[in-house]
N, C-alpha and C positions, 0 to 999 in steps of 0.2 A: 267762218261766219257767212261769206257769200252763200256758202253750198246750200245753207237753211235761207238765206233768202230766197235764192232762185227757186229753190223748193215754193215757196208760198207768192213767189211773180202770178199776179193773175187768177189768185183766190180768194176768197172770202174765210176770213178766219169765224169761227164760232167758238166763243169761251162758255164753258159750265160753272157754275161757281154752285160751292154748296155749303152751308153751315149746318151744325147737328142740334145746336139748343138756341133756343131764344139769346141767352149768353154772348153767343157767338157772332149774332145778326150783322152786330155792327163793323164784322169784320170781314163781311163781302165787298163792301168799299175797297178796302185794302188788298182783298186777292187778287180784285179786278184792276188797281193802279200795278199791281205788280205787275199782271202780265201784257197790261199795257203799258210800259216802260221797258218790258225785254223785248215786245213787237218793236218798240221805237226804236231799242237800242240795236236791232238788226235791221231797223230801218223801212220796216214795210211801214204802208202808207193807203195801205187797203180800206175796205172794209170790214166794220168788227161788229159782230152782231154777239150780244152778249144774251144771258140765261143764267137768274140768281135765285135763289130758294135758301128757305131754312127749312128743314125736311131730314128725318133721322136715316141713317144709311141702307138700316133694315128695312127701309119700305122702297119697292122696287117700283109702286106707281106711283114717280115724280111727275108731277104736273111739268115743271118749267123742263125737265130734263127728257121726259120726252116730248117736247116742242122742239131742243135744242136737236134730238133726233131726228125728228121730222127734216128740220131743215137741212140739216147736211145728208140726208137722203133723198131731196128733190128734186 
């Protein structure tokens, strides 16, 4: 478990979150508590810059997803 912290010492994490049907909306909350809770439970303390959409798989221009690109390419 250190090894994945030390990995992310002094990074900015960026999460995607995606749902595919209006259905699913309300379960971007909860991807995003999850993987805010495995950052916690390894203990980073960083920043989290998140990126949520409901947007079907098939379509390759995500608005939020490439933002979420953008930024970790800056």
């Amino acid at each position: 478990m250190q090894e994945k912290l030390d990995a992310l010492k002094g990074r900015e994490v960026v999460i995607y979150l995606r749902v595919s049907t209006d259905e699913q909306t309300g379960t971007l909350k909860e991807q995003e508590k999850t993987v805010r809770e495995g950052l916690k439970a390894l203990g980073y303390k960083g920043k989290i810059t998140v990126f949520a959409e409901q947007e079907s798989g098939g379509v390759l221009n995500r608005k939020e997803l490439l933002k979420a690109i953008a930024e970790v390419t800056k």
